[in-house]
Each structure stands twice: as C-alpha cells, then as structure tokens.
C-alpha positions as a Markdown table, in Angstrom:
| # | Residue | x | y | z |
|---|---|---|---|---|
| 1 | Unk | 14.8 | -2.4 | 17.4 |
| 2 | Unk | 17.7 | -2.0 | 14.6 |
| 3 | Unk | 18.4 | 1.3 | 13.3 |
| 4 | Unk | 17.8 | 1.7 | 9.8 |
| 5 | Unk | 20.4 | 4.4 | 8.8 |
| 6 | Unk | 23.1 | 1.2 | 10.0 |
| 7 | Unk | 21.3 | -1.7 | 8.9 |
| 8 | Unk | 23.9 | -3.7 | 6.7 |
| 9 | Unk | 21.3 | -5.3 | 3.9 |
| 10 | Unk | 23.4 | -5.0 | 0.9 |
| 11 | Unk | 20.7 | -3.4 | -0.4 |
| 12 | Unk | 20.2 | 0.7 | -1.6 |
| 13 | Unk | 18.9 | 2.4 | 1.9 |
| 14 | Unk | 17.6 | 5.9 | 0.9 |
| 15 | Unk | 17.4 | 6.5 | 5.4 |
| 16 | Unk | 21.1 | 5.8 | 5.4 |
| 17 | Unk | 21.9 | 9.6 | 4.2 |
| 18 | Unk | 17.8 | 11.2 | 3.8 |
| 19 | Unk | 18.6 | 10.8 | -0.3 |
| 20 | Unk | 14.8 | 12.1 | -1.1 |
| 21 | Unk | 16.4 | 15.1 | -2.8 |
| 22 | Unk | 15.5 | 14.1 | -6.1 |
| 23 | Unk | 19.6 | 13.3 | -6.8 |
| 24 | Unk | 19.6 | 9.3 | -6.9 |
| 25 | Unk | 17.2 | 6.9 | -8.1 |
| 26 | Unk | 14.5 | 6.6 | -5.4 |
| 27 | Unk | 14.8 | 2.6 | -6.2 |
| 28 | Unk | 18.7 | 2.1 | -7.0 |
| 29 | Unk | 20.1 | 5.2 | -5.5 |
| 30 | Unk | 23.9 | 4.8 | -7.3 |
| 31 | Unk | 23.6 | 1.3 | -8.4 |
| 32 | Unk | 23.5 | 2.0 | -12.2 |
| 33 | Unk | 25.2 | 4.4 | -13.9 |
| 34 | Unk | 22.4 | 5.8 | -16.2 |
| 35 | Unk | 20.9 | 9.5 | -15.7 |
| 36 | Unk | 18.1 | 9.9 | -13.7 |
| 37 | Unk | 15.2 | 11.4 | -15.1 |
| 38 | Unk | 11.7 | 12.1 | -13.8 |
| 39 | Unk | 8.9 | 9.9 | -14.1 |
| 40 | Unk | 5.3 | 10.4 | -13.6 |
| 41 | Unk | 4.5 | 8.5 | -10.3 |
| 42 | Unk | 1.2 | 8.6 | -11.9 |
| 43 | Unk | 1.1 | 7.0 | -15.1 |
| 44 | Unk | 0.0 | 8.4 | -18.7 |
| 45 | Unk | -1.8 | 5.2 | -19.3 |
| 46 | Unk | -3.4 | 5.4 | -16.2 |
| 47 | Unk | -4.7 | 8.4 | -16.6 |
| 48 | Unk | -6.1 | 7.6 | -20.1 |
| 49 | Unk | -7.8 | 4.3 | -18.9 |
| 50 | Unk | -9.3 | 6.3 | -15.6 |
| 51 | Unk | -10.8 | 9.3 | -18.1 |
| 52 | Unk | -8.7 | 11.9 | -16.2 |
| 53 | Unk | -6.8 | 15.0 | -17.1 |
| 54 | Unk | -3.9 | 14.6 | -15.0 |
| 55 | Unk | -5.5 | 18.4 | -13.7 |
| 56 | Unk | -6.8 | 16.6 | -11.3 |
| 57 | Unk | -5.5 | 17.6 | -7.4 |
| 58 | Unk | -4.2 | 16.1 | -4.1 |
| 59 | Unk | -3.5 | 17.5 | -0.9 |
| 60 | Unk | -0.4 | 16.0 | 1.0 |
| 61 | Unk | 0.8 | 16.0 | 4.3 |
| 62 | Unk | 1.7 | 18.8 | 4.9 |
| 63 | Unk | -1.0 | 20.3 | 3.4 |
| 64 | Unk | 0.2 | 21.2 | 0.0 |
| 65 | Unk | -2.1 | 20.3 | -3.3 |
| 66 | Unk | -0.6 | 19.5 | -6.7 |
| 67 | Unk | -1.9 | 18.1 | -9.4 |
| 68 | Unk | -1.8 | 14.6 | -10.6 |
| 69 | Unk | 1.0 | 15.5 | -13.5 |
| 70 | Unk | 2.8 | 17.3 | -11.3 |
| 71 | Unk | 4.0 | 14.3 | -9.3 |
| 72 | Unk | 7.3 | 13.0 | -10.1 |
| 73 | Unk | 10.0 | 10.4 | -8.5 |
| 74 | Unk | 13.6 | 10.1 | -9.8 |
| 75 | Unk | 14.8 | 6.8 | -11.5 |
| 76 | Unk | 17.8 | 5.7 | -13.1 |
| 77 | Unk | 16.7 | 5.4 | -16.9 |
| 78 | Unk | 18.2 | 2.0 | -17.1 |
| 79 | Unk | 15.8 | 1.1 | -14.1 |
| 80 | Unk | 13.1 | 2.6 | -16.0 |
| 81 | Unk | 13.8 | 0.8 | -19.6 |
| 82 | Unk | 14.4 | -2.7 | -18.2 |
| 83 | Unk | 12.5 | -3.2 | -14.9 |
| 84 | Unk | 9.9 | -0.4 | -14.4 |
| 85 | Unk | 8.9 | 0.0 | -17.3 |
| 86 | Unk | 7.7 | -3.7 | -18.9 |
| 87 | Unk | 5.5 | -3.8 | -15.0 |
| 88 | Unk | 3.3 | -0.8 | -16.1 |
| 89 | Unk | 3.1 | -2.4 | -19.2 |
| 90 | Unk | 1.9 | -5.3 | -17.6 |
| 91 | Unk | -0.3 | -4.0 | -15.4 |
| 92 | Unk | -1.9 | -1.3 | -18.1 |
| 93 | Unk | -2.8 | -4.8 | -20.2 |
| 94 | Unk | -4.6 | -6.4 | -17.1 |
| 95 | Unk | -6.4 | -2.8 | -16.3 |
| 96 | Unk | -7.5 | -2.2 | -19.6 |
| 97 | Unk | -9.0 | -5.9 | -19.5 |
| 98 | Unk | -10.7 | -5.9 | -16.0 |
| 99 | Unk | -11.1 | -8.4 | -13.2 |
| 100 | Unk | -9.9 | -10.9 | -15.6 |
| 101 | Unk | -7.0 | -8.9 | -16.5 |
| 102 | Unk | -6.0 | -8.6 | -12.9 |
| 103 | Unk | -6.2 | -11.7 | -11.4 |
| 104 | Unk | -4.2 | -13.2 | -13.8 |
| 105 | Unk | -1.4 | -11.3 | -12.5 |
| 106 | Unk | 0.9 | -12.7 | -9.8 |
| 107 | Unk | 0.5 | -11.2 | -6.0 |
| 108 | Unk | 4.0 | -10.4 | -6.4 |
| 109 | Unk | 3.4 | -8.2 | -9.4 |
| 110 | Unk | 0.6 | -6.3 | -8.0 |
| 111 | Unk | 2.4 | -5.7 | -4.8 |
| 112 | Unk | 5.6 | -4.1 | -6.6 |
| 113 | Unk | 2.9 | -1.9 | -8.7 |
| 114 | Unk | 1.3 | -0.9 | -5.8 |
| 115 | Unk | 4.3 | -0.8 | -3.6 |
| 116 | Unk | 5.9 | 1.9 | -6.1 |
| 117 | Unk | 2.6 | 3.8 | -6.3 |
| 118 | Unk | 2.8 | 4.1 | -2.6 |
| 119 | Unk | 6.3 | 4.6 | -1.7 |
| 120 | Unk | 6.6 | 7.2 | -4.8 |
| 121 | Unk | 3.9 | 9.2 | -2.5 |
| 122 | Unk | 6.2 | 8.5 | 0.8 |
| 123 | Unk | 9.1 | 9.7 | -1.6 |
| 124 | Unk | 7.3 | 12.9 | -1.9 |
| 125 | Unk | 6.3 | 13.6 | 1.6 |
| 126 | Unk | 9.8 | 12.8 | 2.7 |
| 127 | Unk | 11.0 | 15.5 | 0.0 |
| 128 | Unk | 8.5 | 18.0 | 1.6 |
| 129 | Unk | 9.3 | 17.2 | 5.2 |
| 130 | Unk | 13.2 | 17.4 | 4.3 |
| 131 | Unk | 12.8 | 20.7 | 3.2 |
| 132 | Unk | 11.3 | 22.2 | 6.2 |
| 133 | Unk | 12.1 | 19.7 | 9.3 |
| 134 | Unk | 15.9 | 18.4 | 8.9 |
| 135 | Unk | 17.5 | 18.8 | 12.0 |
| 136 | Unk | 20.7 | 18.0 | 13.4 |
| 137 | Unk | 19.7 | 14.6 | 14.5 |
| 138 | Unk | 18.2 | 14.1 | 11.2 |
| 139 | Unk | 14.2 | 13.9 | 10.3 |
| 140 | Unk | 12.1 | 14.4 | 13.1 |
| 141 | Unk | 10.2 | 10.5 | 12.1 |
| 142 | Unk | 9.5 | 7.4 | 14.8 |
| 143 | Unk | 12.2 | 4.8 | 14.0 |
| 144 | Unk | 9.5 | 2.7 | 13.5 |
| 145 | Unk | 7.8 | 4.8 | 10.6 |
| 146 | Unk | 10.7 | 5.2 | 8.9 |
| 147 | Unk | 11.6 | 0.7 | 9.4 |
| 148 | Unk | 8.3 | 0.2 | 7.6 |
| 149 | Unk | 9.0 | 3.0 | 4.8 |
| 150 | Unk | 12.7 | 1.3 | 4.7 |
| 151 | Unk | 11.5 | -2.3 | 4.8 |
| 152 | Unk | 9.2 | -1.7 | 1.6 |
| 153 | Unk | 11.8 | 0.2 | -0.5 |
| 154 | Unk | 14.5 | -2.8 | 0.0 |
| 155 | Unk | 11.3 | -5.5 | -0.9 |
| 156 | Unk | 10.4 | -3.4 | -3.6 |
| 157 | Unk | 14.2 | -3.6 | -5.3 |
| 158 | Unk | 12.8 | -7.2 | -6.0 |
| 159 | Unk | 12.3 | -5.4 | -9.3 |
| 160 | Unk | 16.1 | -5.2 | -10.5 |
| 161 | Unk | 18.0 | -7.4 | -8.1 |
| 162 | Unk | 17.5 | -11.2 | -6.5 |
| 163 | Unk | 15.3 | -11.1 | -3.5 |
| 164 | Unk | 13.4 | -14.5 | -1.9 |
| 165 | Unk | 11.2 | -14.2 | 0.3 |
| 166 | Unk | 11.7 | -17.2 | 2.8 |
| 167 | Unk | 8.1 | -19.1 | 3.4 |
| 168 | Unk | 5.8 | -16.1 | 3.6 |
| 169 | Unk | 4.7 | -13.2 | 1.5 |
| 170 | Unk | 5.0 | -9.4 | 3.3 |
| 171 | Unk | 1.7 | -8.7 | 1.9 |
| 172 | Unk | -2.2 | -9.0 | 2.3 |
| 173 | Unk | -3.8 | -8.3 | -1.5 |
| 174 | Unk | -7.5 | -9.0 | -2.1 |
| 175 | Unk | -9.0 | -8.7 | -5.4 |
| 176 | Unk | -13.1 | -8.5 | -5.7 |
| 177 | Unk | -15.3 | -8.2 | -8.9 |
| 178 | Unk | -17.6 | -5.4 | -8.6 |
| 179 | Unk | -21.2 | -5.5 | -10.1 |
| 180 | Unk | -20.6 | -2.4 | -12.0 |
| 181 | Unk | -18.8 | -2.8 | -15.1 |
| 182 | Unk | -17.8 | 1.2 | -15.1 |
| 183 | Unk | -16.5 | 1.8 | -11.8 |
| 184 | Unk | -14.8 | 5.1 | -12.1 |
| 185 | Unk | -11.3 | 5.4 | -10.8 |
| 186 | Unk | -10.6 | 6.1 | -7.4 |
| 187 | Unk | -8.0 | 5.5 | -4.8 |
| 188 | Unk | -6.9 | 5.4 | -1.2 |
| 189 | Unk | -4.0 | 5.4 | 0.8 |
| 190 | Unk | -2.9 | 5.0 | 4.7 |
| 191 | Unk | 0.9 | 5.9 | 4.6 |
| 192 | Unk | 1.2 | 5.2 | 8.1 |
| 193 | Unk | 0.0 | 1.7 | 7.6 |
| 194 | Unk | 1.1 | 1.3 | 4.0 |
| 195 | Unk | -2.7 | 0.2 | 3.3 |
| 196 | Unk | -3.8 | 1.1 | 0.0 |
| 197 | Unk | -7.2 | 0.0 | -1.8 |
| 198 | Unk | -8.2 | 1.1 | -5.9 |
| 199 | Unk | -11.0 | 0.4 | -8.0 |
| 200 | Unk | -11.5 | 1.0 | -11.3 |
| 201 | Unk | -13.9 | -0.3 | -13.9 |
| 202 | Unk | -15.4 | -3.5 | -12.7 |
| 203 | Unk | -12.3 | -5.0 | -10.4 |
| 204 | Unk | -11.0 | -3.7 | -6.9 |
| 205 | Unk | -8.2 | -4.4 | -4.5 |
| 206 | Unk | -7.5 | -4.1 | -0.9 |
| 207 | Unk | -3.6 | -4.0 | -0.3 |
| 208 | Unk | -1.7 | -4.3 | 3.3 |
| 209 | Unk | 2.0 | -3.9 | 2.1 |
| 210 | Unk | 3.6 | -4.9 | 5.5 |
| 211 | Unk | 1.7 | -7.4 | 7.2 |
| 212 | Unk | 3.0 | -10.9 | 6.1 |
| 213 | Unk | -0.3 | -11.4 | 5.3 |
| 214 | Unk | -2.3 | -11.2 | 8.8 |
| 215 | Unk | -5.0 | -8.8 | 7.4 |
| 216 | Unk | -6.3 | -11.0 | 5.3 |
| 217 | Unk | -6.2 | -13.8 | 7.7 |
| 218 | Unk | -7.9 | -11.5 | 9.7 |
| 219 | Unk | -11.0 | -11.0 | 7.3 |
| 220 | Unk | -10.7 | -14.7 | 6.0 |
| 221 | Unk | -14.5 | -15.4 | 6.9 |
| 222 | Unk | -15.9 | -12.2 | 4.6 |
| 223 | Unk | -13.6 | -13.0 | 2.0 |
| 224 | Unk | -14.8 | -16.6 | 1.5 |
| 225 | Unk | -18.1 | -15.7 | 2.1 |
| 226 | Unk | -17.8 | -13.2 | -1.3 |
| 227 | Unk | -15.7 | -15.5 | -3.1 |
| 228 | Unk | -17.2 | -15.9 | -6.6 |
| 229 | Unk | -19.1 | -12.8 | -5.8 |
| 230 | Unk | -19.5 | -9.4 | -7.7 |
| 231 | Unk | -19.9 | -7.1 | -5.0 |
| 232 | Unk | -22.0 | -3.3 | -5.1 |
| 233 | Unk | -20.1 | -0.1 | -4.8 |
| 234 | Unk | -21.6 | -0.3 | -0.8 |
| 235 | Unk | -19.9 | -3.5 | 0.1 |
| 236 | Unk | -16.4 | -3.2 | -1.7 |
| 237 | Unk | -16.2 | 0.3 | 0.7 |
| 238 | Unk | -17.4 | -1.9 | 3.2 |
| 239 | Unk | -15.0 | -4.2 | 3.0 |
| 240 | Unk | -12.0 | -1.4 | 2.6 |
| 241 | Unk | -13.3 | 0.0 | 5.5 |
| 242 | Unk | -12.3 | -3.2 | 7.4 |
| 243 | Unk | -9.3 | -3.5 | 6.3 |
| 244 | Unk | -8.2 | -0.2 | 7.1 |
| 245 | Unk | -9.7 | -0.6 | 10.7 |
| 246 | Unk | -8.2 | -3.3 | 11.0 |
| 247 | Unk | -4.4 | -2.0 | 9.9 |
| 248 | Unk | -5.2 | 0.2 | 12.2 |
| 249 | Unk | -5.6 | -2.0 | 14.7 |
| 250 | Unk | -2.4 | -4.1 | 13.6 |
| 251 | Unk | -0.1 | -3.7 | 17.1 |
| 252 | Unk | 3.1 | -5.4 | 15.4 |
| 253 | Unk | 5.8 | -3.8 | 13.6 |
| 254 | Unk | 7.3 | -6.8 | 11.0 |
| 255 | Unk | 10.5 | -7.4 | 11.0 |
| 256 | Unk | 12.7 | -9.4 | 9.1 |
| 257 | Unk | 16.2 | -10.9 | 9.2 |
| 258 | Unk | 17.9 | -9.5 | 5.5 |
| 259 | Unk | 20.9 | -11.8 | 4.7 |
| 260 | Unk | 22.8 | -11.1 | 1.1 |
| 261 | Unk | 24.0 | -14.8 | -0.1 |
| 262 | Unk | 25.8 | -15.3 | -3.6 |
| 263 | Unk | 23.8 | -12.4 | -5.4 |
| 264 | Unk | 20.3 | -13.2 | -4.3 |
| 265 | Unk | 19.0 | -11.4 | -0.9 |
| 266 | Unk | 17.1 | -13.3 | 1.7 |
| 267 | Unk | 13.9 | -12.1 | 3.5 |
| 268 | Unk | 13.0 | -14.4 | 6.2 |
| 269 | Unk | 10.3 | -12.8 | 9.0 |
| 270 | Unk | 10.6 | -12.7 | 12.4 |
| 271 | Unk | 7.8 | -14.1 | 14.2 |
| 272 | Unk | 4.9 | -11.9 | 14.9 |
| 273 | Unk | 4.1 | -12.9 | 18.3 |
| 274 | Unk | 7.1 | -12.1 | 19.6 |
| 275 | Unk | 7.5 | -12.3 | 23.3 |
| 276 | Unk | 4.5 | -11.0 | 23.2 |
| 277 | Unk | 1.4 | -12.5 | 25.1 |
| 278 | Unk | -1.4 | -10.1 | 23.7 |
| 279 | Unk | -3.6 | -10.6 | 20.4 |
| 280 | Unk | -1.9 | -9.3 | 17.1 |
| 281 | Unk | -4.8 | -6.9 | 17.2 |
| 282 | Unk | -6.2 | -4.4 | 19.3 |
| 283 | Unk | -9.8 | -4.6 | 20.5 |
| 284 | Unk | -11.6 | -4.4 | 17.1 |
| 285 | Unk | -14.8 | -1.8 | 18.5 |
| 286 | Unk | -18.1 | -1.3 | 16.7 |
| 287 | Unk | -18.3 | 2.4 | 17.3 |
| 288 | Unk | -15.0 | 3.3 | 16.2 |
| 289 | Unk | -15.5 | 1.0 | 13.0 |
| 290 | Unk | -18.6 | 3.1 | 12.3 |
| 291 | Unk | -17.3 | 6.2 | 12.5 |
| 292 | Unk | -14.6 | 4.5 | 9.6 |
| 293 | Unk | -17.7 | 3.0 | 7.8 |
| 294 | Unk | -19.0 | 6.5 | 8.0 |
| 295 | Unk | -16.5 | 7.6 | 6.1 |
| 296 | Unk | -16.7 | 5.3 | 3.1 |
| 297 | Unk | -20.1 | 5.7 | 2.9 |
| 298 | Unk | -19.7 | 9.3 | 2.3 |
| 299 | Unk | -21.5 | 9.5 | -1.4 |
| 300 | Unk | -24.2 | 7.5 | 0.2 |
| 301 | Unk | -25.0 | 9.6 | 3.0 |
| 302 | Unk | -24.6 | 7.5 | 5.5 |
| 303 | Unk | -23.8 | 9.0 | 9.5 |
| 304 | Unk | -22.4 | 7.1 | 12.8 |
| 305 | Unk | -25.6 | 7.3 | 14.5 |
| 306 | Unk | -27.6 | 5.5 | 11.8 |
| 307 | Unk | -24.5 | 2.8 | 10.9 |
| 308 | Unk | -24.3 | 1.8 | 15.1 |
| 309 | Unk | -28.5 | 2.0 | 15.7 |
| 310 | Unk | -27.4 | -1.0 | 17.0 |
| 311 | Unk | -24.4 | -1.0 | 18.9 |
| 312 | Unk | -23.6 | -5.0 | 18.5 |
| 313 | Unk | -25.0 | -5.2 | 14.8 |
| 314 | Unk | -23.4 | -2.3 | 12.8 |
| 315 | Unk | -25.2 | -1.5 | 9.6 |
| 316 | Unk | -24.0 | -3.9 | 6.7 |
| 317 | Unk | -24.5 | -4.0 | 2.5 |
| 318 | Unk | -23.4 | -8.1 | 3.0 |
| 319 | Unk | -26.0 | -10.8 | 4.0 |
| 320 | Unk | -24.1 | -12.1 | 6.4 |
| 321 | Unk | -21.3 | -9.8 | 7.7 |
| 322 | Unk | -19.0 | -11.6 | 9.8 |
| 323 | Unk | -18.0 | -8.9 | 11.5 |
| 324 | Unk | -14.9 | -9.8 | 14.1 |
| 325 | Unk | -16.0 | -10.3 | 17.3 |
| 326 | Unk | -16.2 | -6.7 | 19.2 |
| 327 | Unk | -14.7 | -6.1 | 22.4 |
C-alpha cells in the first residue's frame, strides 16, 4: 500500500504535514495567495431552505457537541469567490426546486457538494484528534483510513484545478423522489466508509464517495425496480439502510494511479479484484441487516425481532425487495 504523507500527486496533501490546524486552505493548502477565512461547513442557505436555526447540535467523534453554526473549515477566499462559492449556488437553486432541481445537476457536481460536506466533517475530527492524539509517529489513524480521507480531498480539488477521471467515476449517487413533498431535512454520514445519504423536501440521495461505483451496481435490481417511483419515508430508509450495509460490507480499499500531465491530473483506478479471488463483498447476512434496518426505522418503532420474524424474508416497505442473496 503507498504511503500517503510521500505520495507524489502534484496535488495539495493535507496528510503530508497533519495541516488540519485551521492555517491553510483545507482544499488548496498554499496554492493561492488569498487569506483564509472561515466558512460555514454548513451553509446559511441551507439552513434557511431546511427551516433550521443553525442552534441545532451534533455530537462528533470524540464525543463533543456543537452546534450547526459553530462548524467551520478554512478556505483560501479566492477558492471561495471563484470555485466554492458558484457550487452552493448551484446546488441552493436545484434544492430550493426539488427532485427536479436535483437531477438536473451533473453526478459530478453533487459528488463535490457532498464530498466537501463530508470531508469538512473529517477536517473537523482530524482537528479534534490532532489536538489530543499527535504523537511522535504522527496520528494514531490506519493507513488505510487516512488513503481514503486523502484520495477524496485530491478528487475533490477537481473544483479549482484539471482533474480526469480515466473511464470510471469514484462514486455511487442515487437520487429517488419521495412521496412527500415536505420531507424535513435530515442527514447521515459514515466517515469510515465516506457514505452519506440527505433528504429534504420531496428528493433524497444515497452517496458512496469511494467506491468506483460498486454500490450501486450492487443494488442495481431495487433501483430499477423504483425507477420512476416516488418512494414513502419507510422505503427511502430502507433503501439507505442497504446501502450503508452494504459499504459496510465493501472488503476493497480503491486505489488509483494519480499521474500530473501538462496541467491536468489523471485518475485512472486500479482494478478492484485485485489478486484477489473472494467476492467484492462480505457475506451480505439478514440478521445483521435488520439490526441496521432497525435503526432507520427508528421513528416508526420498528425492533430486530419483528424486522427478522422471518429469518430469510426480512420485513420490507417495497413490493418486491430484492434483497441480495444472504449467506
């Protein structure tokens, strides 16, 4: 496996010297000039569309809760003017106009939205950890963690600089139309597996950040089965709950060949398989999928023992699950 801190990309790597210190741009580091200044990694107009406060609170890592508008990530204000900004633009005009709004956007568009949403939070917990783990062999992190956390932050500079991704796209993003037109605003996140999922008034999306795509290939049978579909607030946790399961489940860490030619960078992905003879997936298992499902279902009230009744048919919301085959 390569080691991050000496990878050679020609791109800003944040792992090379820990910079989470709130000092350089978490995107650029010293590639522009401009001050850095403090943005919300929450948005204003997200905020306003969601009906929320910003009073609102999170608990982190290591434990800690803040509130929404207390969350901040360091950006070169040049970044911010030209690239950051005119994306949450973008996306505030295809949120504030729904499902329609949103899947006129490009895949690549959501996944730097997301992707910035996401690594902002990583930016934070590597902050926090910084300040109470550093030791002399620097963070106490699995090389492979800190690859994937790496890998998305030089994708991610896709925003300011020339990157290609050769013949495949690092991402799985499904977007559904939900039956109810007032969804309130909620998210999640699995940092460990850069999974996200968000819903909000009557669209919501399933995101796999690092997966070339094989969680969605993975679910291909309920996603054309719901195609054209508005789904209920029961099946679009159903489905998250797959997909997180399944991310879970994901036994490959992606890696890529990163090749700086002429001022455009090149992303070309190793194969997944590998030299490797077993399935890209662990044994997907019913009961350990319930006690995810269980989970989701929170509001509804929902527990294990009800959801696996039947241990080879787990309680679904679709008509026909198509559930992966358990082991």
């Amino acid at each position: 496996m390569a080691n991050i801190a000496t990878m050679n990309t020609g791109l800003y790597n944040p792992f090379q010297n820990f910079d989470f210190l709130y000092k350089k741009c978490f995107l650029s580091g010293n590639t522009f000039n401009s001050p850095v200044i403090q943005v919300p990694l929450i948005p204003k107009w997200l905020l306003a569309q969601a009906g929320l406060t910003g009073e609102e609170q999170i608990q982190f890592l290591d434990e800690s809760i803040r509130s929404y508008n207390t969350l901040v990530i360091p950006v070169n204000s040049e970044v911010d003017e030209q690239f950051l900004n005119p994306l949450e633009n973008k996306i505030e005009h295809a949120f504030a106009s729904g499902y329609a709004g949103v899947t006129a956007l490009t895949e690549l568009e959501i996944f730097n939205w997301i992707g910035k949403f996401l690594y902002g939070f990583v930016y934070i917990e590597m902050h926090s950890a910084l300040r109470k783990e550093m030791t002399a062999d620097g963070l106490n992190m699995s090389q492979s963690l800190m690859m994937k956390f790496a890998n998305l932050n030089f994708m991610l500079q896709n925003l300011y600089t020339s990157i290609e991704f050769e013949d495949f796209s690092p991402w799985s993003i499904t977007i559904v139309k939900l039956e109810n037109e007032e969804t309130p605003f909620s998210f999640r996140d699995e940092i460990n597996t850069l999974t996200f999922s968000l819903k909000l008034k009557d669209f919501g999306i399933i995101a796999c950040l690092q997966d070339n795509g094989t969680n969605k290939r993975f679910h291909q049978e309920i996603i054309n089965e719901i195609s054209g579909k508005s789904l209920t607030a029961e099946q679009f946790e159903e489905l998250t709950a797959r997909f997180y399961y399944s991310a879970y489940l994901f036994n490959r860490l992606p890696e890529y060949t990163i090749m700086p030619v002429e001022g455009t960078t090149y992303f070309e992905a190793m194969p997944l398989r590998g030299n490797m003879s077993k399935p890209l997936f662990d044994v997907w298992q019913h009961k350990v999928y319930a006690q995810v499902l269980e989970n989701f279902w929170k509001p509804w009230g929902y527990v294990q023992f009800e959801i696996i009744k039947d241990p080879n048919n787990p309680m679904s919301f679709f008509e026909n699950p198509c559930l992966p085959t358990a082991g």
